[in-house]
C-alpha positions in Angstrom: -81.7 -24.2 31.0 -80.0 -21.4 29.5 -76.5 -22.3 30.4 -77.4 -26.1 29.1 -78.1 -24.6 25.9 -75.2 -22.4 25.6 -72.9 -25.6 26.8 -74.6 -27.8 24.0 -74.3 -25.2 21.3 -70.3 -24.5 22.2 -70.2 -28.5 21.9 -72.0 -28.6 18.4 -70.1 -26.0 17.0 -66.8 -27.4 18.5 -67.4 -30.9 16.2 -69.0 -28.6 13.3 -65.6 -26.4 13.1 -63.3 -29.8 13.3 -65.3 -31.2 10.6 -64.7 -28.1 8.0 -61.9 -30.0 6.5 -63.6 -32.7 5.7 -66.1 -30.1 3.6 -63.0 -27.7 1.9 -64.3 -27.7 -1.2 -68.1 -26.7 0.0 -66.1 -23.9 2.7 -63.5 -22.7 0.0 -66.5 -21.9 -2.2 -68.7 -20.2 0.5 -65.1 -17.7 1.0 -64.6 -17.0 -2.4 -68.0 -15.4 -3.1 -68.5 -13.6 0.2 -65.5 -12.3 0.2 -65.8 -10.8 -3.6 -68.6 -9.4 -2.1 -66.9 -7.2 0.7 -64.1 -6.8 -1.6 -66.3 -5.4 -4.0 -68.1 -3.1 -1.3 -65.2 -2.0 0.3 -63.2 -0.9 -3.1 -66.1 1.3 -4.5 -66.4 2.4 -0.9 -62.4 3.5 -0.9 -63.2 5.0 -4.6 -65.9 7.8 -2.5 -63.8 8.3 0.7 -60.4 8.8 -1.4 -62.7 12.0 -3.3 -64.0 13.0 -0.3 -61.3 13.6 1.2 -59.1 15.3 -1.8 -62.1 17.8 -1.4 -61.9 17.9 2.0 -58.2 18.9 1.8 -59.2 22.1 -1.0 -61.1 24.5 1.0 -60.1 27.2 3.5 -62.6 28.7 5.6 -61.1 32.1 5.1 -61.4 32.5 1.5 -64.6 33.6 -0.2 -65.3 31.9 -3.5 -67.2 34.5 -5.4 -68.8 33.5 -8.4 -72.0 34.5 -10.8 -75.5 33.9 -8.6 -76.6 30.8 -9.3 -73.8 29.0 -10.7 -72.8 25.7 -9.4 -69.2 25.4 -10.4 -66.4 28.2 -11.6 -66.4 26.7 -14.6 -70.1 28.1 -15.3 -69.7 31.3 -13.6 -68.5 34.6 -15.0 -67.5 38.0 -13.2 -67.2 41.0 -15.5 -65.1 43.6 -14.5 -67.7 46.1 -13.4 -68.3 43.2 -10.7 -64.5 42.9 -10.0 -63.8 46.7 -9.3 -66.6 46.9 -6.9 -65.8 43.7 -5.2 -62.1 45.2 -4.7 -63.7 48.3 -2.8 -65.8 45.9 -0.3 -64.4 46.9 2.8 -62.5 44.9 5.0 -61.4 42.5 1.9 -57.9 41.4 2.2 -55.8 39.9 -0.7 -58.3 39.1 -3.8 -57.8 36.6 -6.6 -59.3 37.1 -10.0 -59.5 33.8 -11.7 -59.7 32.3 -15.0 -60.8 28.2 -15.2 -60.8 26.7 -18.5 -61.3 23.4 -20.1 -57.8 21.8 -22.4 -57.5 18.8 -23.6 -55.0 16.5 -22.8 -53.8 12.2 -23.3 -54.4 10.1 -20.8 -50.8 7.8 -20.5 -52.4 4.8 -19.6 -54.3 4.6 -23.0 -54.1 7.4 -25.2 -57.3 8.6 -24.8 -58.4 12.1 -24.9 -59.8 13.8 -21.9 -60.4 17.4 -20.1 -58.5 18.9 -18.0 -58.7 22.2 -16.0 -56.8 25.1 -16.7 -56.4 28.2 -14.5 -55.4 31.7 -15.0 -54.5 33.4 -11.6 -52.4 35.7 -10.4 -49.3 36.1 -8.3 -51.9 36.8 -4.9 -54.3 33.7 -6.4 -51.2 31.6 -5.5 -49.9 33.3 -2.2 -54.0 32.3 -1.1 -53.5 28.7 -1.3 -51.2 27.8 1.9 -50.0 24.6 0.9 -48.6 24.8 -2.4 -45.1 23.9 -3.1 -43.2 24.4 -6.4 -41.5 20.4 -6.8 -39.5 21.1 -10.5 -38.6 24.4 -12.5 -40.1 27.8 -11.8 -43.5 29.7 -11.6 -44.8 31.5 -15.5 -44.1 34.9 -16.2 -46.3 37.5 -16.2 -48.2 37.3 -19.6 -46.3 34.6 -21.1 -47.6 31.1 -22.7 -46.2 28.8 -19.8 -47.7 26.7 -17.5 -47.5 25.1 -14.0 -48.5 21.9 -14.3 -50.0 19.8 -11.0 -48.3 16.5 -10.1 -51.4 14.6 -10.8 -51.7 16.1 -14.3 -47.8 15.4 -14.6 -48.5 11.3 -14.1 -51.5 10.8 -15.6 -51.2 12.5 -19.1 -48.6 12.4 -21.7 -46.5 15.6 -23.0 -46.8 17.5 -19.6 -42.9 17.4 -18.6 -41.2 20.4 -17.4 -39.6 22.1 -19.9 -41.7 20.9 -22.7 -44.3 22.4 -24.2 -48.2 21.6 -25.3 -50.4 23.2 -27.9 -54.1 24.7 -26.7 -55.3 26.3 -29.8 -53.3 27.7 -32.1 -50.8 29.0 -29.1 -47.5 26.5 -28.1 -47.6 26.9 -24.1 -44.1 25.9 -22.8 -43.9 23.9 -19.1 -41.5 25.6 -17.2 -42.7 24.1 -13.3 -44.8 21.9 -11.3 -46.2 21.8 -7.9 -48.2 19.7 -5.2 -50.7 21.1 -2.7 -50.6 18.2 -0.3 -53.4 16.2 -2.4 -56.2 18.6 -3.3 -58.1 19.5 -6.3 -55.4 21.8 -7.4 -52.9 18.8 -8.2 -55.4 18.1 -11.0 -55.5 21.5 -12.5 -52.7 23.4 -14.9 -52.0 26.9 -13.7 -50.8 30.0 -16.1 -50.5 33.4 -15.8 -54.3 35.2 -16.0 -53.1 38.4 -18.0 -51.8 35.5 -20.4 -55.1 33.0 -20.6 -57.2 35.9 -21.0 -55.3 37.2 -24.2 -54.6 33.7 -25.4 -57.9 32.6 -25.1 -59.9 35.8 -25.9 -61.3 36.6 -22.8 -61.0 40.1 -22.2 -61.5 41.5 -19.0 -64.3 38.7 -17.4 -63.2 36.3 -15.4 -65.0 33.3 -13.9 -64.5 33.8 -9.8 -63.0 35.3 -7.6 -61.2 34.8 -4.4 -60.9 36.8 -1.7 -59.6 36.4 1.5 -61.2 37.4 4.7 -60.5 37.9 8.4 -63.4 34.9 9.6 -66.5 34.4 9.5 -67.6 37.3 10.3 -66.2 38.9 8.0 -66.9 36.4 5.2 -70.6 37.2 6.7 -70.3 41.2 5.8 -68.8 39.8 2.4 -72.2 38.2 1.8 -74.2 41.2 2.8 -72.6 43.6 1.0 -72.8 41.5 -2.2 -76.8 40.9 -1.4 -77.6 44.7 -1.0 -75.5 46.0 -4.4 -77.9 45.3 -7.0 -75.0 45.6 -9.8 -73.3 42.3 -8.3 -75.8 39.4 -8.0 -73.1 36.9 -7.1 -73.4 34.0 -5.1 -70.7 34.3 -2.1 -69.4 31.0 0.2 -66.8 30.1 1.9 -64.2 27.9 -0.2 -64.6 25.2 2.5 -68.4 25.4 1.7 -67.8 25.0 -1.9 -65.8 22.1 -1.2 -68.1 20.4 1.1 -71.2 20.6 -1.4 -69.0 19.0 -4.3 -67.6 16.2 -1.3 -71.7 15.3 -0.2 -72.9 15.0 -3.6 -69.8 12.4 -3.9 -72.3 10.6 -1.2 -74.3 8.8 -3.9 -71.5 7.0 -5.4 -71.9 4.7 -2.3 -75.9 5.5 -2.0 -76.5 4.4 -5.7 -73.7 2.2 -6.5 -71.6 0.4 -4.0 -74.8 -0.4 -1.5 -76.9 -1.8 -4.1 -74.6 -3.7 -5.7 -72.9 -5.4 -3.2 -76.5 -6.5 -1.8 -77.4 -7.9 -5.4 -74.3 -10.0 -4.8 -74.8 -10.9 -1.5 -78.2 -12.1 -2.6 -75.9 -14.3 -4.6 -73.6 -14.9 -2.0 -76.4 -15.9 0.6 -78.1 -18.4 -2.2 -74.2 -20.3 -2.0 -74.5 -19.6 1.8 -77.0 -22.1 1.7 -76.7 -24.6 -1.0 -72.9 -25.2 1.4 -75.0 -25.5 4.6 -77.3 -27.7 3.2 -75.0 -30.0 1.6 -73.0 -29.6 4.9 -76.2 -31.1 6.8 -77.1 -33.6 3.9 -73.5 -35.0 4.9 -74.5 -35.2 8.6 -78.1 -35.8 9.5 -77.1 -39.2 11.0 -75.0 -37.1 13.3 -77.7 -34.6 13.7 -80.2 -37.5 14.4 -77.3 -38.9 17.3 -77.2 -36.1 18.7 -80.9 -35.2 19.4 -81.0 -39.1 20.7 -78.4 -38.3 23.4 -80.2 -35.5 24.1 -78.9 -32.0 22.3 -81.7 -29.4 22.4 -83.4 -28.5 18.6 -82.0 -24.9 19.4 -78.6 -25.9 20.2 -78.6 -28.1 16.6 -80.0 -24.3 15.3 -77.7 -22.1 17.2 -74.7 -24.2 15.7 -75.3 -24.5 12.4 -76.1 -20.5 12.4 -72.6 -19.5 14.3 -70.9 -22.0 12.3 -71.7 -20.3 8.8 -71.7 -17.0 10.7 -67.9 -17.7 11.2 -67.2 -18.8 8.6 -68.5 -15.8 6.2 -66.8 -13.2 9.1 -63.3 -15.1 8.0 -64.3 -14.5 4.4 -64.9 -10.7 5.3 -61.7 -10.4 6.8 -60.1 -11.8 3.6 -62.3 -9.9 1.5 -60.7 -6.7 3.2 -57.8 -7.5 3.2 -57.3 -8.3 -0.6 -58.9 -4.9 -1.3 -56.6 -3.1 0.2 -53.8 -4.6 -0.6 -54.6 -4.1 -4.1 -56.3 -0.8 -4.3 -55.5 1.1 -1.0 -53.2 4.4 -2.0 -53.8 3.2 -6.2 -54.7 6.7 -8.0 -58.1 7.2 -9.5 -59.8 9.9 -11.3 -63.3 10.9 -11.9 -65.0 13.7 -13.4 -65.8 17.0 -11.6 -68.9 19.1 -12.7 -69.1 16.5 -15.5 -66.3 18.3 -17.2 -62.7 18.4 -15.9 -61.2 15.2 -14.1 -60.0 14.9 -10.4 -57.3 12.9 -9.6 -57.7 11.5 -6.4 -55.9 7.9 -3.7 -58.1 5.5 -2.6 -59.1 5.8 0.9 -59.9 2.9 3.1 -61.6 3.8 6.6 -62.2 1.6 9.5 -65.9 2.0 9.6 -65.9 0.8 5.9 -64.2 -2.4 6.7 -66.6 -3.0 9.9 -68.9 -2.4 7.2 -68.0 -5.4 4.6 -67.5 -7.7 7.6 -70.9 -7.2 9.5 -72.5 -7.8 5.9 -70.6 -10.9 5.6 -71.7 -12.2 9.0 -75.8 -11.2 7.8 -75.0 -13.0 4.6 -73.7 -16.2 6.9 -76.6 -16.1 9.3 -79.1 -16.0 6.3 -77.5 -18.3 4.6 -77.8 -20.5 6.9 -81.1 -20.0 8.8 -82.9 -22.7 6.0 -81.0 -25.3 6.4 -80.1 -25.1 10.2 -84.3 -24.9 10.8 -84.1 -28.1 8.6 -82.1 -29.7 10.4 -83.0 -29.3 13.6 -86.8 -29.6 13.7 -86.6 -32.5 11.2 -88.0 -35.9 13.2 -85.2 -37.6 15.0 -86.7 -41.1 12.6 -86.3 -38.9 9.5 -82.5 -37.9 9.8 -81.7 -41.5 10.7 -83.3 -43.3 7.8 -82.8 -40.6 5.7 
């Protein structure tokens, strides 16, 4: 009985597929909505994977971030140098990196606006620490001089930040004599200077905002902890720079959680209403054939089964284009958001597999809901009914 089923149903759905042409109009509205939908999904999706994994690309396990107890990002912290010299007589500390991370402003390119942008003081040893940096243009500041190293992010998204220019923070002109890349992480959005300088410029004195220090594993980075725990004079709040990274990365989580979930459900809600105003204009069109069929002896389920793989299909193909249009149009496009509700990240879009089986099992629920009304209609209506009606 089950095989007779399964026979009838491939037969239904056979005649169902050859008839889409004859229903374009009703099929090419049914794609265009669902696959807004997954295209919709799938690009605030990319926006959170593309961030996740710019901060997954800024932190190495082997570099304490050291910053004031309690503070949730450098830019809030402060270290005074009481705190510094003892830190720099923990034992076992390798290289150390007192650092300075300010907020400038800067204009966008794309439309003039003004926004914040991170800017670091650091030392020679602050930029030995992070592996991946590469100078692309010019050369690195001197010590104690107004000049800047701008990141390649910085360099294309705001205006006035070519080498060998120069920019005005304050009252101080600040001349850009390089630039560098650090294979896509959150430094590329930052402007780098000499400390010594940004600390005069700025009026700083001796405190800085964190410090990094790098140690010999985890174990060490352990000791690290400990010794700042039991010296009452420090209170600072030691992790891992990976760690740091990771916290900022999860609480990037609710983007999709809050935003991209919800939203594409209110539109499938949508999407599913078309779903079946298509199907049941599609079964309006063919209740004598529905009727015909039950006469020669078609099971009610097999009518059901049909009509439900037929919509189910055709929403899957509408996932498929759905994907494919959003990344072909936003897939490696540059974003930004901000970071600590302060400074902006520049980040690429990121597309993942997962995502994309994602929008496409959502368009095949939004097919099979769509279509369960009017299939149920259909198929338990009375044989008399569908021919007269």
């Amino acid at each position: 009985m089950m095989a007779d089923i399964m026979g009838q149903t491939g037969a239904i759905l056979s005649v169902n597929i050859r008839g889409l042409a004859d229903r374009k109009g009703l099929v090419a509205a049914t794609l265009l909505c669902v696959a807004l939908v997954v295209a919709t999904l799938l690009g605030l999706d990319a926006l959170s994977q593309g961030l996740r994994k710019t901060l997954a690309q800024s932190g190495d396990p082997n570099i304490a971030l050291i910053m004031r107890g309690g503070s949730q990002a450098e830019i809030n912290s402060s270290v005074s140098r009481e705190q510094l010299d003892i830190l720099l007589n923990a034992p076992g500390i390798g290289a150390a990196s007192p650092e300075v991370n300010l907020i400038v402003d800067g204009f966008r390119r794309d439309d003039n606006v003004r926004a914040n942008i991170s800017l670091r003081g650091l030392t020679e040893p602050g930029i030995a620490m992070r592996d991946a940096v590469r100078l692309t243009e010019g050369r690195w500041p001197s010590v104690g001089s107004p000049e800047l190293l701008i990141g390649v992010n910085i360099a294309r998204t705001y205006r006035n930040m070519d080498v060998g220019g120069a920019i005005e923070f304050g009252e101080v002109s600040w001349k850009i004599v390089g630039q560098f890349e650090t294979d896509g992480s959150v430094a590329e959005s930052e402007i780098w200077a000499d400390l010594a300088a940004v600390q005069n410029l700025f009026e700083r004195g001796n405190t800085v905002q964190s410090v990094r220090i790098r140690v010999d594993g985890p174990q060490a980075l352990s000791a690290l902890m400990a010794y700042s725990e039991n010296d009452p004079r420090l209170q600072l709040a030691v992790k891992s720079e990976a760690e740091y990274y990771a916290a900022q990365a999860a609480r990037t989580g609710e983007l999709v959680q809050y935003l991209a979930w919800p939203l594409a459900l209110l539109m499938a809600v949508g999407a599913i209403v078309g779903a079946v105003n298509t199907m049941l204009a599609s079964v309006a069109s063919r209740t004598t054939e529905i009727a015909t069929l039950r006469v020669i002896g078609f099971r009610r389920r097999a009518i059901f089964s049909g009509l439900i793989i037929e919509c189910a299909l055709i929403c899957s193909v509408a996932g498929l284009i759905g994907a494919a249009i959003a990344y072909a149009l936003l897939d490696g496009l540059t974003a930004s958001t901000l970071a600590g509700g302060t400074t902006r990240i520049g980040y690429a879009l990121q597309f993942s597999p997962s995502s994309v089986m994602q929008g496409i099992a959502l368009a095949v629920l939004i097919g099979v809901f769509g279509a369960m009304i009017p299939a149920t209609i259909s198929s338990f209506r009375r044989v008399t009914a569908n021919l007269t009606h």
